[in-house]
C-alpha positions as CSV (number, residue, x, y, z in Angstrom):
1,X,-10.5,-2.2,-28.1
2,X,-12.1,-2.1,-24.7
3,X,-12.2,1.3,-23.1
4,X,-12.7,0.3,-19.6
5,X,-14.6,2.8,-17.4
6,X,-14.6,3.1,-13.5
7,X,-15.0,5.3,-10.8
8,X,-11.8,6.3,-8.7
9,X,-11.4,7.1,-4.8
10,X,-9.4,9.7,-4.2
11,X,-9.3,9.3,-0.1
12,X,-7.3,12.3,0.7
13,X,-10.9,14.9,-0.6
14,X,-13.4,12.1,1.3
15,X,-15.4,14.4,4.2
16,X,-17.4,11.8,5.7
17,X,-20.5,13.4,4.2
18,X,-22.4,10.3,3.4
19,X,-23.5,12.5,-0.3
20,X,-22.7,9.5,-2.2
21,X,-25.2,7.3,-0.3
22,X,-28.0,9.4,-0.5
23,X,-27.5,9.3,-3.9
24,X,-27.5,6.1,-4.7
25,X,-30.6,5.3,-2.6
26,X,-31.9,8.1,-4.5
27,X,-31.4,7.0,-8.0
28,X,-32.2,3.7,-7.4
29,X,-35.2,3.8,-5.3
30,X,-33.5,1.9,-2.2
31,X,-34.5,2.2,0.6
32,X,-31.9,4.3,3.4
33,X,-28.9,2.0,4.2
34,X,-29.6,-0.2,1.5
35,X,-26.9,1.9,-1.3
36,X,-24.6,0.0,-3.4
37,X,-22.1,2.4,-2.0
38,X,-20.7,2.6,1.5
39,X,-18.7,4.7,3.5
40,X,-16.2,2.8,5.7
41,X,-14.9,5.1,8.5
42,X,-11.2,4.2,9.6
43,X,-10.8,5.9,13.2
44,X,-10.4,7.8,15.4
45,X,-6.4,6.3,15.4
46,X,-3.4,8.7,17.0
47,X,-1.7,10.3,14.0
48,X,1.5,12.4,14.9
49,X,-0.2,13.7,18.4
50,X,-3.7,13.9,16.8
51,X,-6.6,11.7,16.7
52,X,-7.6,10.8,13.2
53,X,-10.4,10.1,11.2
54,X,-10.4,8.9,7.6
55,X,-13.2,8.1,5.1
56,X,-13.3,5.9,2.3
57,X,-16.1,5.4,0.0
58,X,-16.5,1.4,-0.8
59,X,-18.0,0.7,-4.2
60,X,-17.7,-1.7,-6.6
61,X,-14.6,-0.9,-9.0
62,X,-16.1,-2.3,-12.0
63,X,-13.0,-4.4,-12.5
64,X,-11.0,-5.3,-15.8
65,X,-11.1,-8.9,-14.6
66,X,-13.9,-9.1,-12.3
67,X,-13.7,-12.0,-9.5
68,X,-17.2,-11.3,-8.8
69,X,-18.1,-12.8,-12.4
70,X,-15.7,-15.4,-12.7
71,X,-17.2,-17.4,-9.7
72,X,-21.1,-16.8,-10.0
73,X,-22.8,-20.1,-10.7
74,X,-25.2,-18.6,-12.7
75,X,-23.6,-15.9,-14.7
76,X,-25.6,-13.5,-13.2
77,X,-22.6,-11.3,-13.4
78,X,-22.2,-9.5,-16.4
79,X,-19.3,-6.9,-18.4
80,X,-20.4,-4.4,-20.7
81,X,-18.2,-3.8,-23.8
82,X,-17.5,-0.6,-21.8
83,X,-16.7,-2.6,-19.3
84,X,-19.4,-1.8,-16.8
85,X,-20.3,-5.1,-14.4
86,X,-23.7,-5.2,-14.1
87,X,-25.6,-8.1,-12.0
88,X,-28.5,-10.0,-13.8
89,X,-31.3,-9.5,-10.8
90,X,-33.0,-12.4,-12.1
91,X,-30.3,-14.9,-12.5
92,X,-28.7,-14.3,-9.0
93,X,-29.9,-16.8,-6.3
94,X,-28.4,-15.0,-3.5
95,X,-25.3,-18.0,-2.6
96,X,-22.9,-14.9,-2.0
97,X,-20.2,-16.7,-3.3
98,X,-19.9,-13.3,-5.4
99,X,-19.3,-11.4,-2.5
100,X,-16.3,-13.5,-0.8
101,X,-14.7,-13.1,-4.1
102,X,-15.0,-9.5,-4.6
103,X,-11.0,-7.6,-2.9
104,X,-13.0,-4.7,-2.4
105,X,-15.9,-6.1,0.1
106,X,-18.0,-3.7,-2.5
107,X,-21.0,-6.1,-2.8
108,X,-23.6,-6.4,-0.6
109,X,-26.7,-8.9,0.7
110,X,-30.9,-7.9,0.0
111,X,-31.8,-10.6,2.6
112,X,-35.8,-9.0,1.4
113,X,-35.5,-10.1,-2.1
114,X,-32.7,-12.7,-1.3
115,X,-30.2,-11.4,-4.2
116,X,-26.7,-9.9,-4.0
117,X,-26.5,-6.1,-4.9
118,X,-23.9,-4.2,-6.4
119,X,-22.9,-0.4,-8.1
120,X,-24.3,-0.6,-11.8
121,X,-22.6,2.5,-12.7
122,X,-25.5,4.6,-13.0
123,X,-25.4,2.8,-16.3
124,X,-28.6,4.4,-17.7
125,X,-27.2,8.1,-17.1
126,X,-23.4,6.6,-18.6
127,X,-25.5,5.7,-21.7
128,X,-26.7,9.3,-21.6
129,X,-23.5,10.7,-21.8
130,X,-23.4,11.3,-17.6
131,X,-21.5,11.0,-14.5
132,X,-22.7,8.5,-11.6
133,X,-25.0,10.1,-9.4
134,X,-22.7,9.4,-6.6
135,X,-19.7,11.2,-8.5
136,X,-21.9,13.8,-9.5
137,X,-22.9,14.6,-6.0
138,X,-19.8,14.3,-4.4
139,X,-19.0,17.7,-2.8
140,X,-15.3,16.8,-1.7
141,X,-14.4,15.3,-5.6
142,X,-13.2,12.2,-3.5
143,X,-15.4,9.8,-6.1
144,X,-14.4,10.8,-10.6
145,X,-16.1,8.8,-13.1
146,X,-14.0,8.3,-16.6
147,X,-11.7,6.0,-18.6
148,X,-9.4,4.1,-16.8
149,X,-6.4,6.0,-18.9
150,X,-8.5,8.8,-18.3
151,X,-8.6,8.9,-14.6
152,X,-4.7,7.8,-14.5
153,X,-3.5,10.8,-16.5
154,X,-5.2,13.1,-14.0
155,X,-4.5,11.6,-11.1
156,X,-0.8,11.6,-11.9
157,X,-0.9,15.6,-12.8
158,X,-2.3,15.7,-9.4
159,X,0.1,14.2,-8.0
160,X,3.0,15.9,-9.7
161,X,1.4,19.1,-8.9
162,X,0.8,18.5,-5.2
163,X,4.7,17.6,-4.6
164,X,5.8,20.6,-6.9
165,X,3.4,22.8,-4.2
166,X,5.0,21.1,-1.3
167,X,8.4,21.7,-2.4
168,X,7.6,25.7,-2.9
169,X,6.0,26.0,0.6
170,X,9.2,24.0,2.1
171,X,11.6,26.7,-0.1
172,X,9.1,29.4,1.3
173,X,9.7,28.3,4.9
174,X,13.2,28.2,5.3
């Protein structure tokens, strides 16, 4: 049985902090701006009087049936038995076709050594029983790192937990 990992956005605890970049450049030796994670700002837009800004980390989402993979030409797109989605660097030949394909925009384009990159995962410190570095990092806890029934079951105790709280402020007030 496949236990898919992934790493989860939870949007509402992104502060715009740019942690997860610097990470990845970090652990992979990229060079600044050249992370296989990106923070797309959305804003300033009027909110309920109020000017707005909102952050959302873009990454690839390591997904359970991968676009990216099913249209590379070369199969330089790869799924773990974890299912992790790693690139082959030295099968890619840079066409892009991966990135069009990709619902997430997550991929991006070396132009230097003319190959598509994407998030591996960390997959050496996964082996080694760690988080991401960009999850790991993550001051806000807007990125989590686990199984995808995992990450689900939490997310949904959040949830449940976060309307229980609004309903006893809204009894409180009134």
């Amino acid at each position: 049985m496949l236990v898919q990992r992934t790493i989860v956005v939870d949007v509402d605890s992104c502060i715009g902090c740019r942690t997860c970049e610097v990470a990845c450049e970090e652990v992979n030796n990229f060079l600044p701006g050249e992370a296989a994670i990106r923070l797309q700002i959305i804003g300033p837009m009027p909110l309920g009087g109020k000017l707005v800004t909102t952050y959302s980390p873009v990454l690839c989402r390591h997904c359970i049936k991968a676009p990216c993979k099913e249209v590379c030409p070369t199969q330089a797109i790869e799924r773990r038995a974890d299912g992790i989605v790693l690139l082959v660097e030295d099968r890619c030949i840079g066409c892009k076709i991966c990135m069009d394909a990709c619902p997430f925009r997550a991929l991006s384009y070396d132009s230097n050594r003319d190959i598509v990159v994407k998030c591996n995962m960390c997959v050496t410190r996964v082996d080694q029983g760690l988080e991401p570095f960009c999850v790991q990092h993550c001051p806000g806890g807007a990125l989590r790192f686990g199984t995808v029934n995992e990450l689900m079951n939490v997310l949904q105790r959040e949830r449940e937990e976060r309307v229980m709280f609004a309903l006893l402020r809204d009894n409180i007030r009134q």
